[in-house]
N, C-alpha and C positions, 0 to 999 in steps of 0.2 A: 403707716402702720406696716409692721413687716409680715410675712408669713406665717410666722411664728408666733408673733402677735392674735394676728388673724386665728390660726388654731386653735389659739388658747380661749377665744371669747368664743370662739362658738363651740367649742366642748363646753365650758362652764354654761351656756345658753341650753346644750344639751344636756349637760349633771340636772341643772334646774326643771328641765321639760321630765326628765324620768322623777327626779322625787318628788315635784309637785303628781304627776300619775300613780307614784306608788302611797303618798296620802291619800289621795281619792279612794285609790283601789280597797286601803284597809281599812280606811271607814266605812265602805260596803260591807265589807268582810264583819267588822265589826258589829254595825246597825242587821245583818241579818243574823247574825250569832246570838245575838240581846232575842229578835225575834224567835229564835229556836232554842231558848235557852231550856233548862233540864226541869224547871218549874213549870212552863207550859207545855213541854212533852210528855213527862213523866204524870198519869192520874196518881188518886189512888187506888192500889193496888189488894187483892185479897192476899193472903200469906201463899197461896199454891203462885198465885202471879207472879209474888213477888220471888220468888225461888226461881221461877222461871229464870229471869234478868239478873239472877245472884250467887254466879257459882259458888259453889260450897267454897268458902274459904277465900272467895276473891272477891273480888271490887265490884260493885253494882256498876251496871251497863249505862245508869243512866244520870248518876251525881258522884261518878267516881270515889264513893268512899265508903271504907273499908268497913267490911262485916267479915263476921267469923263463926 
């Protein structure tokens, strides 16, 4: 095998060690996002709360969608 050879398999042994880590990584990422999702963060709110969290005219803080 030449050197060249040689370098070539063990970069691809190393492409493979990073994206097998970078699945892992965003399934974490993932599985904790689900647990902090905007349904169990967000109660309900009274109308003065919710104003709090809803600038006039922008996007609520906590399901990104838009009120006016």
């Amino acid at each position: 095998m030449s050197s060249l050879e040689t370098l070539e398999t063990q970069i691809c042994a190393l492409m493979d060690t990073v994206v097998e880590e970078a699945v892992a990584e965003l399934g974490r990422l993932l599985a904790a996002r689900q647990c902090s999702s905007p349904a169990t963060v967000c109660a309900v709110k009274s109308e003065e709360e919710e104003r709090e969290v809803t600038p006039r005219g922008g996007r609520h803080l906590c399901d990104n969608t838009i009120t006016w």
